[in-house]
C-alpha positions in Angstrom: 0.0 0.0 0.0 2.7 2.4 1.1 4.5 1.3 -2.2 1.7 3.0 -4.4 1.2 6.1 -2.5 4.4 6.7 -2.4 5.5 6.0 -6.2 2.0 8.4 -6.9 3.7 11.0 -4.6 6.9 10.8 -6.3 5.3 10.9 -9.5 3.4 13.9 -8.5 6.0 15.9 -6.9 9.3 14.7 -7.5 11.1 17.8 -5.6 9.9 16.4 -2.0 12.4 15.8 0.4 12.6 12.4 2.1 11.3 14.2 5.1 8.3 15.5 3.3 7.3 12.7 1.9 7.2 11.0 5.4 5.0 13.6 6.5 2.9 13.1 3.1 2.6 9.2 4.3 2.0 9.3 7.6 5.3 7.4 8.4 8.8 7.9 10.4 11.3 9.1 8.1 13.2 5.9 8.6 10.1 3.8 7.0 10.1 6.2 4.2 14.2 5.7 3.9 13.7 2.2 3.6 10.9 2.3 1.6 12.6 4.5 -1.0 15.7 2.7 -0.8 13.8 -0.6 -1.8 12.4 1.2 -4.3 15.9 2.5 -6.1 17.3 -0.9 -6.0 13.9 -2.3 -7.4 15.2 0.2 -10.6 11.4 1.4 -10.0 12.5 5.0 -8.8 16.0 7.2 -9.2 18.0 9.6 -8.0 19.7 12.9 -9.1 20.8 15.8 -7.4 19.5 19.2 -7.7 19.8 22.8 -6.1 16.8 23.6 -3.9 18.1 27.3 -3.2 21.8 29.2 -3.5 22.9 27.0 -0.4 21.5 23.4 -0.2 21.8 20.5 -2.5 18.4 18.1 -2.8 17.9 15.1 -4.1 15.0 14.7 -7.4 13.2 11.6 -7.1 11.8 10.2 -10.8 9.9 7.3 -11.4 11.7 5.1 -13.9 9.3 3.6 -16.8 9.3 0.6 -14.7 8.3 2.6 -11.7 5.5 3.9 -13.9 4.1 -0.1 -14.7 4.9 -0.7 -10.9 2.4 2.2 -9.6 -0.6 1.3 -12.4 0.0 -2.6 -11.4 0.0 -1.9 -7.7 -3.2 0.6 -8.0 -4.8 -2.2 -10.2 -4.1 -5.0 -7.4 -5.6 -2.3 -4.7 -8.8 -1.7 -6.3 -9.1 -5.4 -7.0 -8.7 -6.0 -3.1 -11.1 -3.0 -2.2 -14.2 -4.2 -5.1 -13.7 -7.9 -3.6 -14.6 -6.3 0.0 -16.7 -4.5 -1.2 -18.7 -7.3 -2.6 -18.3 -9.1 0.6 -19.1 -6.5 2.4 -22.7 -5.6 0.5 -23.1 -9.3 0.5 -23.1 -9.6 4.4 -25.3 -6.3 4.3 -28.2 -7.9 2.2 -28.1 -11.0 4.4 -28.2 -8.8 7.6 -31.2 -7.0 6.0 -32.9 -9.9 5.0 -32.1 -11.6 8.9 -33.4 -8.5 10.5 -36.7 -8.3 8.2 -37.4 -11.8 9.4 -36.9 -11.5 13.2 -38.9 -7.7 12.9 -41.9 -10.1 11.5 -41.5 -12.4 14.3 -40.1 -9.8 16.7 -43.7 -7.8 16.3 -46.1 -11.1 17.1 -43.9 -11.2 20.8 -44.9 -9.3 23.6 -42.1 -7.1 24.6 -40.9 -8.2 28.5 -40.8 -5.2 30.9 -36.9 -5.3 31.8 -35.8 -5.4 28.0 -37.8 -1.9 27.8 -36.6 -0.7 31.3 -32.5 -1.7 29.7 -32.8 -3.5 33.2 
């Protein structure tokens, strides 16, 4: 997951520094670190230098074209992982509604018992 957001953020904004892209992620800077530095040896992401101001030398992130692939493939794998919950999820959902319809039917012909009212 981190993988994705973090080739999209690269892709997006190339000039963030590693600590800014930690904050972007939600992550230590060491995470991001390691996540990078798995990235770069992947060949998926690399590195150049470039001058941020008249005083400091940054590094320029770029996604390589087999960065590019890696980002589509691991946004395709996501959303398949999120529509299969999602059709679990509405599955469990129309069986809850169809359980709860039933017992409401059934519920209504009981006579309600005084301490389930009082919460006692």
């Amino acid at each position: 997951m981190f993988d994705h957001r973090l080739l999209n953020l690269i892709e997006q904004r190339p000039e963030l520094s590693q600590r800014e892209l930690a904050e972007q992620l939600g992550v230590s800077l060491g995470k991001t670190h390691y996540l990078l530095k798995a990235l770069i040896e992947k060949g998926l992401v690399k590195v150049g230098n470039f001058r941020r101001n008249d005083n400091k030398v940054a590094y320029l992130y770029q996604l390589t074209p087999s960065g590019l692939i890696a980002k589509v493939e691991l946004a395709q794998a996501f959303l398949g992982r999120k529509e299969a919950e999602y059709e679990a999820l509405h599955a469990e959902i129309s069986a809850l509604r169809t359980e709860l319809s039933k017992a409401g039917g059934e519920a209504a012909a009981l006579p309600i018992a005084q301490s389930s009212v009082d919460g006692a």
